[in-house]
VOZAPA-715762 format. One record per residue: residue number from 1; x, y, z of N, C-alpha, C, O, CB in turn. Coordinates in steps of 0.001 Angstrom, whole numbers, plus 500000, padded with zeros to 6 digits. Glycine has a CB too. Layout:
BEGIN
  num    n_c1    n_c2    n_c3   ca_c1   ca_c2   ca_c3    c_c1    c_c2    c_c3    o_c1    o_c2    o_c3   cb_c1   cb_c2   cb_c3
  NUM       X       Y       Z       X       Y       Z       X       Y       Z       X       Y       Z       X       Y       Z
...
! end
This chain:
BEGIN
  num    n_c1    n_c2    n_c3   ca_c1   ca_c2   ca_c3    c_c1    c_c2    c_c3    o_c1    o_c2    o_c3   cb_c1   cb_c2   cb_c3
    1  693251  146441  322580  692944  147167  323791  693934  146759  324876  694298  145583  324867  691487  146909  324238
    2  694363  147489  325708  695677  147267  326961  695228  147266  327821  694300  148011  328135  696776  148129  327267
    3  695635  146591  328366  694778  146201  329647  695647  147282  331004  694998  147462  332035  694936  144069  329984
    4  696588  147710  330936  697098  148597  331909  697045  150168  330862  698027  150456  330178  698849  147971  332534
    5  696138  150815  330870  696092  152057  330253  696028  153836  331636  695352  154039  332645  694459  151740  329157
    6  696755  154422  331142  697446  155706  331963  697469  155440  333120  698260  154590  333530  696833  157034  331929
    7  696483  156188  334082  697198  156467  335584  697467  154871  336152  698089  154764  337209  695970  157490  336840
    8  697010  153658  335468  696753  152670  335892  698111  151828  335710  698645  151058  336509  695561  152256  335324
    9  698495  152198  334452  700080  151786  333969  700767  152622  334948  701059  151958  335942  700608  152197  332227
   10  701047  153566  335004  701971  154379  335946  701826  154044  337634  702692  154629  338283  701592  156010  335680
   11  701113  153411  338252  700805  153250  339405  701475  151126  339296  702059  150579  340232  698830  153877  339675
   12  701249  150658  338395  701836  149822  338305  703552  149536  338271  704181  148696  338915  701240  149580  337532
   13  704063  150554  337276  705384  150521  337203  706022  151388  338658  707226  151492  338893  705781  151181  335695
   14  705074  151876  339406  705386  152398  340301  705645  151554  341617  706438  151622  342556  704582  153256  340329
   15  704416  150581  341172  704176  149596  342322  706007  148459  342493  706820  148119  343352  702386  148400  341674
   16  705778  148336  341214  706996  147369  341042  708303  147751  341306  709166  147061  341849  707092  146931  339796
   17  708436  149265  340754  709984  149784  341599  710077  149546  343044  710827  148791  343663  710258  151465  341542
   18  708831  150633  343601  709171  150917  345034  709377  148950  345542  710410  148660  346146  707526  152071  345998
   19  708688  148187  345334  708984  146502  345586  710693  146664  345141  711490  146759  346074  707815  145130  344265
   20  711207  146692  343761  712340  146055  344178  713493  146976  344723  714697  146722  344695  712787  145275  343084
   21  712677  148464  345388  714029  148964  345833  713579  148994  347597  714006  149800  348424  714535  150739  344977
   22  712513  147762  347863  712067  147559  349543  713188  146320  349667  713940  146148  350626  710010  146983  349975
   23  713116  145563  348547  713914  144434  348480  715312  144322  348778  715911  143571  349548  713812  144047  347413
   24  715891  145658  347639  717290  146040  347746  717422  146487  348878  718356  145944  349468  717789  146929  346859
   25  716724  147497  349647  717038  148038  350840  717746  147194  351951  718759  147449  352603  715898  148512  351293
   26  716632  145756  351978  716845  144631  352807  717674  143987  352637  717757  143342  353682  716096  143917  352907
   27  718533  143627  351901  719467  142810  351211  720863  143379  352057  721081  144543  352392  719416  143059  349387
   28  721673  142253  352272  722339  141865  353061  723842  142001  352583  724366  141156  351857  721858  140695  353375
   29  724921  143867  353347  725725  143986  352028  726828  143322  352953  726588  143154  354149  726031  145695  351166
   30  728239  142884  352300  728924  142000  352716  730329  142933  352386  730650  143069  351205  728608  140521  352034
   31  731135  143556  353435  732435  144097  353150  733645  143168  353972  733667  142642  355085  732415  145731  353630
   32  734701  143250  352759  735631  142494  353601  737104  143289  353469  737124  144239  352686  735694  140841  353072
   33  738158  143002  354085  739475  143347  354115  740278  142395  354273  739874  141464  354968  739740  144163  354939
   34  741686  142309  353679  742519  141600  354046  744229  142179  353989  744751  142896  353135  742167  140490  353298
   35  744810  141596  355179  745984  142034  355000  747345  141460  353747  748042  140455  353892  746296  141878  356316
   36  747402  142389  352641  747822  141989  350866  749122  140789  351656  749056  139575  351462  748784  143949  349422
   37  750329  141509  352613  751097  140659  352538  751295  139388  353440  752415  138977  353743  751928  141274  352477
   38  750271  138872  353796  749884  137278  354187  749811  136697  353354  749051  137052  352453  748797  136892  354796
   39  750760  135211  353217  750284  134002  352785  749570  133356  353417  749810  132692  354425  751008  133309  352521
   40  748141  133590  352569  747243  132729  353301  747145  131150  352736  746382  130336  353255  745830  133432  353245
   41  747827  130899  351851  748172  129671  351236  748914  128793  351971  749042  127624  351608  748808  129863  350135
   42  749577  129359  353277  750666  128753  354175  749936  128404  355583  750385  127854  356588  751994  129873  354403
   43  748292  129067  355212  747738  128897  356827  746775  127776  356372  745936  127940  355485  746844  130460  357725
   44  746982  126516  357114  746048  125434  357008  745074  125131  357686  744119  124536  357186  746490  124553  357030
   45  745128  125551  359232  744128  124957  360579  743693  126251  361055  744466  127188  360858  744975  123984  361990
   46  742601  126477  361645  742099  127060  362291  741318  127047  363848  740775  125948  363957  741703  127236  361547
   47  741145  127654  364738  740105  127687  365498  739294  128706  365871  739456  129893  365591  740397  127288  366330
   48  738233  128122  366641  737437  129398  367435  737993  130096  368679  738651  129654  369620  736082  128912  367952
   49  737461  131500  368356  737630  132199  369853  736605  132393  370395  735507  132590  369874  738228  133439  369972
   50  736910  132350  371598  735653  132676  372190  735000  134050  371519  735605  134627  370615  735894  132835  373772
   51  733682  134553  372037  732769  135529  371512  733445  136754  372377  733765  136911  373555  731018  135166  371782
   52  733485  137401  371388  733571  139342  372432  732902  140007  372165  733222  141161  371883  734687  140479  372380
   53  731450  139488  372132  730199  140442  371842  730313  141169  373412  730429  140681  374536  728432  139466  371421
   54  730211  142711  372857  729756  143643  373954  728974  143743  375283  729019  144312  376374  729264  144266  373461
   55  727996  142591  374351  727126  142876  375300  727230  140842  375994  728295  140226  375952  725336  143728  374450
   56  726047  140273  376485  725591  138706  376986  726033  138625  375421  725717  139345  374474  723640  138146  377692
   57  727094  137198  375516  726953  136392  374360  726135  135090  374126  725753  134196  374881  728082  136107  374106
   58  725998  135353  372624  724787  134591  372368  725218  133412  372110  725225  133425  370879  723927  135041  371339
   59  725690  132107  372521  725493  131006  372579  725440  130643  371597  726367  130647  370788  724768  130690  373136
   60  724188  130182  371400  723307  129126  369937  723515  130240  369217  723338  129794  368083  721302  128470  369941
   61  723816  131606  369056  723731  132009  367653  725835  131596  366789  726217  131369  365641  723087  134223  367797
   62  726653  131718  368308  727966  131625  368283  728322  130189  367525  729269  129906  366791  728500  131774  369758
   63  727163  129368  368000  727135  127615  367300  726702  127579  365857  727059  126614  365182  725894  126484  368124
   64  726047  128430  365369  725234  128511  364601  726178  128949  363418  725951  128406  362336  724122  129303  365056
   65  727060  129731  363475  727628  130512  362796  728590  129381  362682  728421  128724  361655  727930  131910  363283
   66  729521  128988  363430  730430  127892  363300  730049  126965  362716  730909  126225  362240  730850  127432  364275
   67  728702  126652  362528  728384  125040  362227  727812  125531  360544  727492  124833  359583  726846  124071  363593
   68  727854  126735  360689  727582  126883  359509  728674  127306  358320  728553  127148  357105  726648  127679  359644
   69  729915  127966  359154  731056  128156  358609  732271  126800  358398  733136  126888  357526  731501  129242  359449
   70  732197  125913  359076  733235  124884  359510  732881  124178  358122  733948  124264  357515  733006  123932  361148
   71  731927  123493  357241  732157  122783  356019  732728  123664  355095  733480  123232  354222  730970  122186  355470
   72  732357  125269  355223  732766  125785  354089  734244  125827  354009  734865  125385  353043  732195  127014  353922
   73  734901  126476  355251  735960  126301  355735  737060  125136  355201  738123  125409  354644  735584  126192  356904
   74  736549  123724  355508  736978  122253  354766  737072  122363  353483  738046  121882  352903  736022  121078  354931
   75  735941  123106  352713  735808  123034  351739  737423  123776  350761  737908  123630  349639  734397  123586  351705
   76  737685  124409  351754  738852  125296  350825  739432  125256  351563  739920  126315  351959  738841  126638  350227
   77  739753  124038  352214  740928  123353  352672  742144  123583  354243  743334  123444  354528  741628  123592  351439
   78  740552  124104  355012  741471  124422  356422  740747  122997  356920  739852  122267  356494  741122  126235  357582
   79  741881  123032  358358  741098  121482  358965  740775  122748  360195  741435  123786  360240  742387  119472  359513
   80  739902  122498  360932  739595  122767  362295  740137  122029  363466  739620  120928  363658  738357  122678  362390
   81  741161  122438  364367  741911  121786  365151  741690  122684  366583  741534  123900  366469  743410  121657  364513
   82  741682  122112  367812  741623  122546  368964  742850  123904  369142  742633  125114  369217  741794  121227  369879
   83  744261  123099  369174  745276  123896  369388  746661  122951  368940  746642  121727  368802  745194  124422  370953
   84  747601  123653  368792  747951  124677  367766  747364  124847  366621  747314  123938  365792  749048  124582  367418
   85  746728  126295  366378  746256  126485  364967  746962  127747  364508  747314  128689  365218  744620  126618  364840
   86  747163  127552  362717  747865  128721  362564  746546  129801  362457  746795  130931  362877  748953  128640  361194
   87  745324  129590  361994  744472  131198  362329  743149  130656  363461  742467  129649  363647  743537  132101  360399
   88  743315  132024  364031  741834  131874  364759  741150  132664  364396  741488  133779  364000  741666  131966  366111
   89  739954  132183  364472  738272  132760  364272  737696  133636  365369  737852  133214  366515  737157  131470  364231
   90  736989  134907  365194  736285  135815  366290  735115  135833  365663  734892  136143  364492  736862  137327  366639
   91  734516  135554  366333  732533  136133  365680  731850  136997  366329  731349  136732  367422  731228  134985  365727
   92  731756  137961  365839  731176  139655  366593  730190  139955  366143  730278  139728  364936  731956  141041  366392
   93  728975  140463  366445  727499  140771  366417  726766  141912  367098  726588  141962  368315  726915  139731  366883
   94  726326  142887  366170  725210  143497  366815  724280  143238  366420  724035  143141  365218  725121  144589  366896
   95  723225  142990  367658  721923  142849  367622  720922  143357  367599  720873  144050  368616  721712  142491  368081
   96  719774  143486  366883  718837  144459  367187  718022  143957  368566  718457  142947  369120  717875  144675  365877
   97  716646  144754  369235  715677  144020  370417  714973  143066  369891  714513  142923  368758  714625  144901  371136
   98  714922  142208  371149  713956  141327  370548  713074  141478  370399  712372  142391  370835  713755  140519  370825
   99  712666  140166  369361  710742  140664  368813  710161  139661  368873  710375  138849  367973  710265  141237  367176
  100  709107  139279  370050  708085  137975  369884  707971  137173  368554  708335  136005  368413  706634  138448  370117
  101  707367  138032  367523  707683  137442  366056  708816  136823  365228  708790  135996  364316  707495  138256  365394
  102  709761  137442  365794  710598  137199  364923  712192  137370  365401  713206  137643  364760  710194  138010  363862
  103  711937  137060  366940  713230  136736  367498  714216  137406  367261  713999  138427  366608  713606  135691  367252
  104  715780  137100  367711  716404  138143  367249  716726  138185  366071  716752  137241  365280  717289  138371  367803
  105  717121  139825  365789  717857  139916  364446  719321  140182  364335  719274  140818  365388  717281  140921  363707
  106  720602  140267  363996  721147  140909  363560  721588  141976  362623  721385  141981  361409  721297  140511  363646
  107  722270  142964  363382  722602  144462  362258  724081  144345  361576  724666  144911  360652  722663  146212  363301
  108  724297  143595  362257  725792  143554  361453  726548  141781  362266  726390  141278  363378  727083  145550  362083
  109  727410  141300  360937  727590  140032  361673  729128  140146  361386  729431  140781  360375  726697  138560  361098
  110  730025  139672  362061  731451  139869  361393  732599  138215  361975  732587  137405  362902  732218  141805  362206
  111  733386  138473  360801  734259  137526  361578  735149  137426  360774  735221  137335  359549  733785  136229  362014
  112  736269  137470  362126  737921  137959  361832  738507  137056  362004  738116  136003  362508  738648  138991  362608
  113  739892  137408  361480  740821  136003  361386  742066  136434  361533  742684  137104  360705  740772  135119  360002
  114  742414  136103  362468  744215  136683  363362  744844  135301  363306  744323  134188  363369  744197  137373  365565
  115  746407  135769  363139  747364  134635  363027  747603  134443  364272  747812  135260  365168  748614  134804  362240
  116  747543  132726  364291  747659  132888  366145  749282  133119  366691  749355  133643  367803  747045  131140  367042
  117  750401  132827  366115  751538  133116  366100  751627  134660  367051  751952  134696  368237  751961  133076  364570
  118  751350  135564  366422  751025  136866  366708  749808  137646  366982  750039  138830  367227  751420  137335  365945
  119  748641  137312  367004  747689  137800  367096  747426  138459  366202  746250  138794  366348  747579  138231  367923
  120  747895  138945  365162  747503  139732  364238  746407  139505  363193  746399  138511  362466  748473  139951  363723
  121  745492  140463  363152  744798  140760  362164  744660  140537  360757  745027  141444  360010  744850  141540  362249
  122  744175  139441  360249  745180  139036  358715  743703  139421  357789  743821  140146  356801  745988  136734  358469
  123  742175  138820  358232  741123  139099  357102  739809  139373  358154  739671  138942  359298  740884  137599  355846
  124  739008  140134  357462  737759  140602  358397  736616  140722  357376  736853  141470  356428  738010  142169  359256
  125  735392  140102  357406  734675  139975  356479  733314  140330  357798  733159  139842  358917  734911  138425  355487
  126  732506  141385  357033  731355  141956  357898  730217  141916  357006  730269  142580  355971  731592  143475  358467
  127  728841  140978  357370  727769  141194  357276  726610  142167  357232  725659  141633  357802  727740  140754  357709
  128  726276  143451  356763  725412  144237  357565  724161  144601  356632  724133  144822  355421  726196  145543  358136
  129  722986  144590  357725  721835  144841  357083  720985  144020  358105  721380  143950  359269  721799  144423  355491
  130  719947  143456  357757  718971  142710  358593  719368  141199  358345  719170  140645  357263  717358  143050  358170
  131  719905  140623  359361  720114  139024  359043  719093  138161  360621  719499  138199  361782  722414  138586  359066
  132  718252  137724  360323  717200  136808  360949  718193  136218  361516  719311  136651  361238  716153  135896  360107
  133  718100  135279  362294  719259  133783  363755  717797  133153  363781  717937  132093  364392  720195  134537  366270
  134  716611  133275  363456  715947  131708  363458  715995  130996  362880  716019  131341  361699  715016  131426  363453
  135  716049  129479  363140  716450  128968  362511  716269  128328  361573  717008  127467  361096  716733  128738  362864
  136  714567  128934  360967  714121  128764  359899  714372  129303  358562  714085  128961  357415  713263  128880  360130
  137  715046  130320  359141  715277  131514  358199  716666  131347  357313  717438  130816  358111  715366  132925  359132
  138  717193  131487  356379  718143  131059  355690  718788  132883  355957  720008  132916  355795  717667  130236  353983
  139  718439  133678  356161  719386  134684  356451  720956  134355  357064  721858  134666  356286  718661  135507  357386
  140  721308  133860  358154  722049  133727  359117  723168  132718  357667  724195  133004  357051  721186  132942  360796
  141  722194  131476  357679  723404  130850  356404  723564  131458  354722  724159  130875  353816  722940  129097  356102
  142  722986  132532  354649  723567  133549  353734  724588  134426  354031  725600  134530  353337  722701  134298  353362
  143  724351  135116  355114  725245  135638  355661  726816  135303  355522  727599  135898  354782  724840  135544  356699
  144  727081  134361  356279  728395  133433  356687  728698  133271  355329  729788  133711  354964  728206  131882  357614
  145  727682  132523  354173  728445  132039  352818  728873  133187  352517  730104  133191  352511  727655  131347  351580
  146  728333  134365  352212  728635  135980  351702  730180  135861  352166  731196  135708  351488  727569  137503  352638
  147  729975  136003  353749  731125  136775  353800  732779  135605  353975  733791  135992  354559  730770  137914  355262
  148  732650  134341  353374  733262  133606  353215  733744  133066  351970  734613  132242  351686  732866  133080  353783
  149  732886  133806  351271  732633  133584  349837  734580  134530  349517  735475  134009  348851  730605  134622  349084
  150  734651  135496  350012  735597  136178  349784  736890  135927  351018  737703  136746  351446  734977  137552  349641
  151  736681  134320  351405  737994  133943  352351  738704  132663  351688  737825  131804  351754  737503  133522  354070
  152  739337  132337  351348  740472  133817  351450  741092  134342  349965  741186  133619  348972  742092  133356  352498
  153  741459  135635  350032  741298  136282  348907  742508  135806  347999  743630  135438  348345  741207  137784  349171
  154  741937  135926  346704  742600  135638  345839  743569  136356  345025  744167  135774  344119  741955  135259  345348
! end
């Protein structure tokens, strides 16, 4: 005897799609670009720029992102230096309103990387979807790994 028999099976397998395509919906997609003829093998140090969010920049979320990017960064072998650096860092954000519950969110998180020599545009890796900034929430340090995961390209 089955224990999930007709409309009861079908309302089940139903239950479970619409779940993992609420899931997928939410999930956090990560596009990046880079400019092919940079050696990025020749760029060692980096720094921050200040924020050019549009709108009030956010502070603790601007720290947040750095402190969460700067080991990975080490990890594949840039040092972080005040000045002279050969790339700098921009961190750009839209935000959704805030929500008593659940503080802000981000809709899209990005961050670019210009040669400081020239200012130019060398890699841009963008976050978008729903990414949480509390700081309970592991969104924000998914985010950053995502879109670092693909710096610098191989």
């Amino acid at each position: 005897m089955s224990v999930f028999r007709g409309k009861e099976r079908w309302a089940m397998i139903a239950t479970i799609f619409l779940s993992v395509l609420i899931m997928t919906g939410c999930a956090t997609t990560i596009k990046y670009s880079y400019d092919t003829k940079t050696k990025f093998a020749d760029q060692k140090s980096y720094a921050w720029a200040p924020s050019s969010s549009l709108y009030q920049p956010d502070h603790l979320l601007e720290t947040n992102v750095q402190d969460l990017a700067d080991p990975i960064l080490a990890q594949k072998g840039f040092t972080k230096v005040s000045e002279p650096s050969d790339l700098v860092i921009t961190v750009n954000y839209e935000s959704d309103i805030y929500n008593r519950q659940s503080g802000y969110r981000l809709r899209m998180l990005n961050l670019s990387i210009y040669k400081t020599e020239n200012r130019e545009l060398v890699w841009r890796g963008t976050a978008f979807g729903t990414i949480d900034t509390d700081a309970a929430s592991s969104d924000l340090k998914d985010a950053v790994q995502g879109i670092l995961s693909h710096f610098p390209p191989k």
